[in-house]
VOMI-341640 format. One line per field, with one value per residue: x, y, z of N, C-alpha, C, O, CB in turn. Coordinates in Angstrom, 2 decimals. Glycine has a CB too. Layout:
nxx: X | ...
nyy: Y | ...
nzz: Z | ...
caxx: X | ...
cayy: Y | ...
cazz: Z | ...
cxx: X | ...
cyy: Y | ...
czz: Z | ...
oxx: X | ...
oyy: Y | ...
ozz: Z | ...
cbxx: X | ...
cbyy: Y | ...
cbzz: Z | ...
//
This chain:
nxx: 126.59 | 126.27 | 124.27 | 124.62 | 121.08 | 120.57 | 121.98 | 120.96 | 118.32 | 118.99 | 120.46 | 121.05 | 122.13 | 121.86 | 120.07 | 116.64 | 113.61 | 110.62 | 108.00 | 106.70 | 107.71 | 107.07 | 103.88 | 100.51 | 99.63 | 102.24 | 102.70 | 100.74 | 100.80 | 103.44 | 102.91 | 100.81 | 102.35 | 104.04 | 102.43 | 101.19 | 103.61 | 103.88 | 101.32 | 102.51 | 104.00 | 102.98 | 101.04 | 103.08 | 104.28 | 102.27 | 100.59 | 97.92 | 94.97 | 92.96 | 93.97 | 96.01 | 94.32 | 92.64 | 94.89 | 96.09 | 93.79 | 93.74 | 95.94 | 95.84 | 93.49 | 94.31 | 96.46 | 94.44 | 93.47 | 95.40 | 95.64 | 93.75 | 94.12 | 96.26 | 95.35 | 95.35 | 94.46 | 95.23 | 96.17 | 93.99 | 92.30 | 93.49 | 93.62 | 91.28 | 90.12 | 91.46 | 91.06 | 88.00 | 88.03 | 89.67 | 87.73 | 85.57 | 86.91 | 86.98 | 84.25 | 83.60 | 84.80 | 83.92 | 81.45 | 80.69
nyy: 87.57 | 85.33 | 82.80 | 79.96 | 78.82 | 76.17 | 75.83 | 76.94 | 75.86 | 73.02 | 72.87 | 72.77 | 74.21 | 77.16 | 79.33 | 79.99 | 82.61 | 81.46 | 82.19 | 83.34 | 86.31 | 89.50 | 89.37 | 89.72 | 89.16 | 89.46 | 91.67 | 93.52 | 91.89 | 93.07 | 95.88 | 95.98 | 95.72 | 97.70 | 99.52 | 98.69 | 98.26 | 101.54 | 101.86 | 101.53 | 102.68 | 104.92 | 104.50 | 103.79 | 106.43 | 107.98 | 109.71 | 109.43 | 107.31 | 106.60 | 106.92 | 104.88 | 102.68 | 102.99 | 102.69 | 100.16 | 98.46 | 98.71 | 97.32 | 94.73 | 93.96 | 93.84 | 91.78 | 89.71 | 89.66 | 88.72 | 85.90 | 84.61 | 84.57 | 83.26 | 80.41 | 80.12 | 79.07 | 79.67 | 82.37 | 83.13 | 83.13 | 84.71 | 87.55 | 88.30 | 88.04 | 90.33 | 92.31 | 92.58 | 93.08 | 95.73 | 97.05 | 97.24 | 99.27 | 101.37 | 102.21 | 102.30 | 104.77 | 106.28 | 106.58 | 107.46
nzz: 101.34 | 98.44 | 96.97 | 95.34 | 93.47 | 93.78 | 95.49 | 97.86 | 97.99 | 98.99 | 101.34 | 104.66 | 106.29 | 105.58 | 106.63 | 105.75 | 105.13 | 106.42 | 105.44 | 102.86 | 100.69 | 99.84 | 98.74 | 99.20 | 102.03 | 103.10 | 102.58 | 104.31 | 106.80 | 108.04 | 107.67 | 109.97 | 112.07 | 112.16 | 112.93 | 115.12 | 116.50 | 116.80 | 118.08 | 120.91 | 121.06 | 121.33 | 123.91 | 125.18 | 126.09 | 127.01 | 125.36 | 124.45 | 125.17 | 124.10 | 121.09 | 121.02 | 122.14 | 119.47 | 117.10 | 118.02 | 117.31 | 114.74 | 113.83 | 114.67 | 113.35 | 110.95 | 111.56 | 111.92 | 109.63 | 108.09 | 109.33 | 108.95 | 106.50 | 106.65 | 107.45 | 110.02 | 113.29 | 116.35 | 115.88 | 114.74 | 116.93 | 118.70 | 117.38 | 116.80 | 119.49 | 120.62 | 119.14 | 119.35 | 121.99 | 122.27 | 119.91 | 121.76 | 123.56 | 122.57 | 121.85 | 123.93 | 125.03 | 123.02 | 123.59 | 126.19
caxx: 127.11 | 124.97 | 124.25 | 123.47 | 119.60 | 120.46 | 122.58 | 119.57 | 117.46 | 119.52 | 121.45 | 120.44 | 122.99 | 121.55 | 118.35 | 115.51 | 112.35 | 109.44 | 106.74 | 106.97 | 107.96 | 105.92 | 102.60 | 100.06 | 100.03 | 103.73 | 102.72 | 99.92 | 102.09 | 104.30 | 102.08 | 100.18 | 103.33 | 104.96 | 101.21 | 101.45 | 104.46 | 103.39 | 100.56 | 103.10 | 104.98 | 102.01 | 101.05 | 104.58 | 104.62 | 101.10 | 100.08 | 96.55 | 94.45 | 92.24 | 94.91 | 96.61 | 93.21 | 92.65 | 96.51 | 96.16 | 93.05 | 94.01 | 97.25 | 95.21 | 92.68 | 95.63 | 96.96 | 93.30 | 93.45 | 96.64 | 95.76 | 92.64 | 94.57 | 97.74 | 94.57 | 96.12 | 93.64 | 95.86 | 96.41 | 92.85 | 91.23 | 94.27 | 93.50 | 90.05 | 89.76 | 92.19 | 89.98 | 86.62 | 88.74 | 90.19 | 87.23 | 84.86 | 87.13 | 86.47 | 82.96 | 82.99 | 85.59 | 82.89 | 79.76 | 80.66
cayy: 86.44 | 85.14 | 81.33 | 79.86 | 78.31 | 74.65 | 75.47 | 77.20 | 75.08 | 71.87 | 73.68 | 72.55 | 75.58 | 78.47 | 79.59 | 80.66 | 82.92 | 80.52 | 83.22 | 83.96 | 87.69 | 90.45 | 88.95 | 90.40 | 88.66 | 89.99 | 93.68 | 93.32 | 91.78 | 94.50 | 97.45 | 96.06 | 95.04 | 98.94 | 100.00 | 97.86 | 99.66 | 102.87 | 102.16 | 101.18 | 103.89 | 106.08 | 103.44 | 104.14 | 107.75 | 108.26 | 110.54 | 109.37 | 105.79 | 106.29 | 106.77 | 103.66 | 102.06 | 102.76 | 101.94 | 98.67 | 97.49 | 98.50 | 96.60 | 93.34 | 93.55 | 93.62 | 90.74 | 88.88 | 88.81 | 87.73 | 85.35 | 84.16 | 84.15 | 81.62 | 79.69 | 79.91 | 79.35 | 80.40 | 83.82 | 84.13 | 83.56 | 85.99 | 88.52 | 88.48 | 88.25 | 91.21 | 93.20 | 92.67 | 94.04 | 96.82 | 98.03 | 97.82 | 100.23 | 102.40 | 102.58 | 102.94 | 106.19 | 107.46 | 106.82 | 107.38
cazz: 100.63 | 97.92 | 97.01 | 94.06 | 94.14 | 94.21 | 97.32 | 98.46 | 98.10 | 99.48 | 102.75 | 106.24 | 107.32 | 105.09 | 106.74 | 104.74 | 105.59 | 106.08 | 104.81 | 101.22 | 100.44 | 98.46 | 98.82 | 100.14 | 103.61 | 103.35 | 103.07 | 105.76 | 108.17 | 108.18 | 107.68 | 110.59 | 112.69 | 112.48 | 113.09 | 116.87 | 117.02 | 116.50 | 119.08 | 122.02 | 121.34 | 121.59 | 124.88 | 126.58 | 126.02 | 127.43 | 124.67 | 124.41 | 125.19 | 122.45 | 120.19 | 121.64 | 121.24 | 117.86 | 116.07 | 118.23 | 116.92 | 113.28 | 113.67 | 115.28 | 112.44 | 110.15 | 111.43 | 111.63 | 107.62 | 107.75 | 109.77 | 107.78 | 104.79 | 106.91 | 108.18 | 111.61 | 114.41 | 117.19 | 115.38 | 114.28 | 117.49 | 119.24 | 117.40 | 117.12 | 120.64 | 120.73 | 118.04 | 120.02 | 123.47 | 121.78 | 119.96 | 123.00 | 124.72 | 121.24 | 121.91 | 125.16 | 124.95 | 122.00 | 123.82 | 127.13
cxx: 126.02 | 125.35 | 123.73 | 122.14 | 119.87 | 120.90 | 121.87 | 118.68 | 117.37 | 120.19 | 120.23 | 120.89 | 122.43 | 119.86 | 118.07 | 114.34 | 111.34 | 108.21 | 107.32 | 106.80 | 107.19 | 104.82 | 101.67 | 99.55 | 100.75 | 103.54 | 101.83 | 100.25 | 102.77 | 103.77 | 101.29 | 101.11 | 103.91 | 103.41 | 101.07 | 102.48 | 104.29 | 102.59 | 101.16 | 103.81 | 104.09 | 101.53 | 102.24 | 104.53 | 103.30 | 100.39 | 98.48 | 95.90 | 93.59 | 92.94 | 95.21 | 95.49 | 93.11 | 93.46 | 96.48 | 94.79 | 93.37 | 94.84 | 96.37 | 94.17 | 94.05 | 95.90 | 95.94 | 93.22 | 94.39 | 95.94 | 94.91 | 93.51 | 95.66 | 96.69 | 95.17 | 95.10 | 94.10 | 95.74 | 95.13 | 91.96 | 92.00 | 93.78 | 92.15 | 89.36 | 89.78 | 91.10 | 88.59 | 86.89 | 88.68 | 88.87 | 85.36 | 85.59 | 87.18 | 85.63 | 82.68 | 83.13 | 84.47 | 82.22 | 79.72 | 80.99
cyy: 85.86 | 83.35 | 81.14 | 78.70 | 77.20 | 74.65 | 76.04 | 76.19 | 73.58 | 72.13 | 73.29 | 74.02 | 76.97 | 78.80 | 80.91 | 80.84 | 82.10 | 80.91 | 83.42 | 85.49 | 88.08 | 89.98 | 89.60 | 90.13 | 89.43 | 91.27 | 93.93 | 93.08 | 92.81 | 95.88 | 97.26 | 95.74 | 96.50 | 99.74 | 99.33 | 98.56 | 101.08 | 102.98 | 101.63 | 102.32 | 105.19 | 105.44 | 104.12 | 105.52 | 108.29 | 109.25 | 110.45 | 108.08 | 105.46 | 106.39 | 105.32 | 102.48 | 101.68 | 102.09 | 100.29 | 98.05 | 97.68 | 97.67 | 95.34 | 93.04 | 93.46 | 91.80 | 89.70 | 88.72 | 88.26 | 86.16 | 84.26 | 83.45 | 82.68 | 80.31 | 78.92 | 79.95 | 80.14 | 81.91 | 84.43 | 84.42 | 84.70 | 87.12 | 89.14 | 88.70 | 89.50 | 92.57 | 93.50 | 93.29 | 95.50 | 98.07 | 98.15 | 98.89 | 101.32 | 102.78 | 102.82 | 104.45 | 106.92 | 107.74 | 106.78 | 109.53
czz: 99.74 | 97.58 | 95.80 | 94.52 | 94.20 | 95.56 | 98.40 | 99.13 | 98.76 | 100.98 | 103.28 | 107.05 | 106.79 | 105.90 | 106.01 | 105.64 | 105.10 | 105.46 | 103.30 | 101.30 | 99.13 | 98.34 | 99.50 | 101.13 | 104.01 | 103.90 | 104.14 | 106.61 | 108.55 | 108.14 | 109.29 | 111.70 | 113.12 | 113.01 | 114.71 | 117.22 | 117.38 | 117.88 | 120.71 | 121.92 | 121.94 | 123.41 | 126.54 | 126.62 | 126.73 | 126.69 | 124.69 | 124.17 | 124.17 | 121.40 | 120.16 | 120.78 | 119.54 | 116.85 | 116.61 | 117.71 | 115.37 | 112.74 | 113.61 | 114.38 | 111.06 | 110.06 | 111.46 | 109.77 | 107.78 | 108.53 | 109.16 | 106.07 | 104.96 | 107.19 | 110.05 | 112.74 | 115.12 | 116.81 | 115.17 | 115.73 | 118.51 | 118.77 | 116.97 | 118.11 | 120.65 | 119.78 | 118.92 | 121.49 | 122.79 | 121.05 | 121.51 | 123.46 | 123.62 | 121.36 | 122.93 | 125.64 | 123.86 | 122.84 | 125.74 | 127.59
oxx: 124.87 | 126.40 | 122.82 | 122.13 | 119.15 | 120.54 | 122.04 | 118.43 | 116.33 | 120.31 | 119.06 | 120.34 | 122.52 | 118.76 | 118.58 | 113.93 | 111.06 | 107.44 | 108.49 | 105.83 | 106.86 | 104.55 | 102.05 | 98.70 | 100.50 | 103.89 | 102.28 | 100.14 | 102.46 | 104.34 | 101.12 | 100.40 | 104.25 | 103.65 | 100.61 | 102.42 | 104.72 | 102.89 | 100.35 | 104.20 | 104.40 | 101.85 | 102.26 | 104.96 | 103.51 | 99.46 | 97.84 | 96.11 | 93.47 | 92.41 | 94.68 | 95.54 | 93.34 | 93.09 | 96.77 | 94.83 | 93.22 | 94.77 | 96.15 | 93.77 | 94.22 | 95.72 | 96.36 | 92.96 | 94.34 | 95.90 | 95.36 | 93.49 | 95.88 | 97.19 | 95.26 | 94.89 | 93.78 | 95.12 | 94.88 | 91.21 | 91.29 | 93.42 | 91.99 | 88.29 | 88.73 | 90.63 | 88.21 | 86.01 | 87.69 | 88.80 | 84.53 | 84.82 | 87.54 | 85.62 | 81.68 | 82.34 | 84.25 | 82.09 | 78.88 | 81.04
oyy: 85.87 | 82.79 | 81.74 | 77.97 | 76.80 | 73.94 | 75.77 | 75.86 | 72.99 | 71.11 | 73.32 | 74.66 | 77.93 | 78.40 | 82.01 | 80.05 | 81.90 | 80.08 | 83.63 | 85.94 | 87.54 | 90.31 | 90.12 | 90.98 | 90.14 | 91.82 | 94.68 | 93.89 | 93.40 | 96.86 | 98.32 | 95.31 | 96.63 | 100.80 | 100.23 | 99.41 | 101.53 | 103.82 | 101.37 | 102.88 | 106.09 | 106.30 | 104.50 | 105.80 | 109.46 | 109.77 | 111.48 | 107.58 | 104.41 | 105.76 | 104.59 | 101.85 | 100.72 | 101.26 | 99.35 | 96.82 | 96.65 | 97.24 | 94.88 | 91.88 | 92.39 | 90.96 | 88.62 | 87.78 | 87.04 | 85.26 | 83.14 | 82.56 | 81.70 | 79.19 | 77.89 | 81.10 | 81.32 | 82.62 | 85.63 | 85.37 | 85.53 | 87.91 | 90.35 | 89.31 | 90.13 | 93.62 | 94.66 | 93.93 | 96.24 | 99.27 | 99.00 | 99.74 | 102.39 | 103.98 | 103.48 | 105.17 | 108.12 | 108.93 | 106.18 | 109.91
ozz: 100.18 | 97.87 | 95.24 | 95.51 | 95.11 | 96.50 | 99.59 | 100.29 | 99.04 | 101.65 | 102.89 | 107.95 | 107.55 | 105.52 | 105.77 | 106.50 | 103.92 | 105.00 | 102.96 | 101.90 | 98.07 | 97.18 | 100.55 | 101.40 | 104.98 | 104.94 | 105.00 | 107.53 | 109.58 | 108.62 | 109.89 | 112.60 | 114.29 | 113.60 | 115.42 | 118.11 | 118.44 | 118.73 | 121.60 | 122.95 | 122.72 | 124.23 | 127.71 | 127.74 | 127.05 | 127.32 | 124.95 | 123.07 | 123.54 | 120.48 | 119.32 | 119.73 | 118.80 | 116.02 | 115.87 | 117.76 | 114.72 | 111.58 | 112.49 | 114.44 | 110.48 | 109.18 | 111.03 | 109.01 | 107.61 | 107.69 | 108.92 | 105.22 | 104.24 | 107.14 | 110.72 | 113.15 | 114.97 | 117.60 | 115.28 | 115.89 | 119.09 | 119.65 | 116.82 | 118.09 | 120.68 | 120.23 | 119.09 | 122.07 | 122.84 | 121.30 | 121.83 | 123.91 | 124.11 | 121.08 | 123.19 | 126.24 | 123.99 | 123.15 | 126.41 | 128.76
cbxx: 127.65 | 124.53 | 123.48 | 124.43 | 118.19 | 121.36 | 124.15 | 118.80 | 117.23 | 120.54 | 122.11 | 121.30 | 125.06 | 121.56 | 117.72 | 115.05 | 112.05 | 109.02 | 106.55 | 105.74 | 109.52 | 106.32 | 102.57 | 99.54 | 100.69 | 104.68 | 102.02 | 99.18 | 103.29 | 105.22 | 100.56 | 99.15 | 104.28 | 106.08 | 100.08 | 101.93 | 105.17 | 102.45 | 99.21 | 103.76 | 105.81 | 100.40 | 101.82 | 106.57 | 104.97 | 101.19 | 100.68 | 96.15 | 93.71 | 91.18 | 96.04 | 96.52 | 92.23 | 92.71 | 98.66 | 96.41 | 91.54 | 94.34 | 98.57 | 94.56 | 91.20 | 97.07 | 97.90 | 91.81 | 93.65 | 98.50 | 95.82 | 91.57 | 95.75 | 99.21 | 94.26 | 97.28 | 93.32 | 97.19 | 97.25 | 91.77 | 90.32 | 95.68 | 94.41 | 89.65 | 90.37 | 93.78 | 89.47 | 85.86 | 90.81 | 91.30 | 87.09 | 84.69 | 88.58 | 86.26 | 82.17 | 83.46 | 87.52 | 81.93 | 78.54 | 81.68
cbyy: 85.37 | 86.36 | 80.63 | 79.13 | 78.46 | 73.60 | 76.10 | 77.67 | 75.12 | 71.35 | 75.66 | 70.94 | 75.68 | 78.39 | 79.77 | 79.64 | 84.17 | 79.97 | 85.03 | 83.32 | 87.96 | 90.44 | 87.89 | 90.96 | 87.38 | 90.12 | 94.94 | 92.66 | 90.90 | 94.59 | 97.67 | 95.54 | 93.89 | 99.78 | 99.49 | 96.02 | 99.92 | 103.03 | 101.56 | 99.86 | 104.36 | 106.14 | 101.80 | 103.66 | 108.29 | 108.56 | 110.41 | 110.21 | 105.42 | 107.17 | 107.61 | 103.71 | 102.96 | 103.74 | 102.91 | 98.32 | 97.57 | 99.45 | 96.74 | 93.42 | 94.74 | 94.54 | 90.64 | 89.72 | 89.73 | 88.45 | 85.81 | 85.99 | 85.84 | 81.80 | 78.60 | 81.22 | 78.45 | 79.91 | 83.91 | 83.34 | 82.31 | 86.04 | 88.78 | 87.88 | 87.68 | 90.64 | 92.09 | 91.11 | 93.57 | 96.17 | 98.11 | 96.84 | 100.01 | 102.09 | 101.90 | 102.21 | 106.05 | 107.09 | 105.08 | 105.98
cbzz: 101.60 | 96.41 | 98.12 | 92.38 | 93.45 | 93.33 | 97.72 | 97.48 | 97.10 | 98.41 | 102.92 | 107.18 | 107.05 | 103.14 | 108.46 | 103.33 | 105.32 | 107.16 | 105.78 | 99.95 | 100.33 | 96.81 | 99.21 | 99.87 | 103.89 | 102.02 | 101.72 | 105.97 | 107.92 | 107.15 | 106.01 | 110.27 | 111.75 | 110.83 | 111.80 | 117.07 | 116.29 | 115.00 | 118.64 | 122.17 | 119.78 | 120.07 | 123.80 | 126.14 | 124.47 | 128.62 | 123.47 | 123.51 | 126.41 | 121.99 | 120.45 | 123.66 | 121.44 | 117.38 | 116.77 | 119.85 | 117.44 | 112.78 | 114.96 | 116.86 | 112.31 | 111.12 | 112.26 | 112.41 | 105.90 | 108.67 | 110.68 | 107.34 | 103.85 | 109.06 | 106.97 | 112.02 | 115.12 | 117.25 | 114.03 | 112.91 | 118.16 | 118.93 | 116.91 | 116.85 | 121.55 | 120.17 | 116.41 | 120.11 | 124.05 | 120.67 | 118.11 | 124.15 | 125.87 | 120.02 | 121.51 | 126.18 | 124.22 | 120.68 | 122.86 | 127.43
//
């Protein structure tokens, strides 16, 4: 159904995405969102922990710009935490 923009823009009942689209937050989010995916799927399937490893910290640094860029604490220090977990168990699987 489409709307014209005043009724957009005035509706309590139409919900609208709170993120702005096509930006590049936008595409980062999502590249790094099917990339978390990717590494649960690899996760559940038991294919390989360093795999796992790896796609999840690429995702979690993903979403650390994003997160930088929303100025979101919560998000930055989540996945910063999450980043500094993830690649310890990177270095430990290299150098071990």
């Amino acid at each position: 159904m489409k709307y014209a923009k005043q009724e957009l823009e005035n509706s309590k009942r139409i919900f609208k995405s709170a993120t702005p689209k096509q930006t590049v937050d936008w595409y980062i989010k999502w590249v790094a969102s099917i990339i978390l995916l990717a590494a649960m799927v690899v996760r559940s399937s038991g294919i390989s922990n360093f795999l796992d490893n790896v796609l999840s910290f690429i995702g979690c640094l993903g979403w650390l710009f994003v997160a930088f860029i929303w100025k979101d604490r919560a998000l930055i220090v989540l996945n910063a935490v999450a980043c500094f977990i993830l690649l310890t168990g990177i270095f430990t699987r290299i150098f071990s």
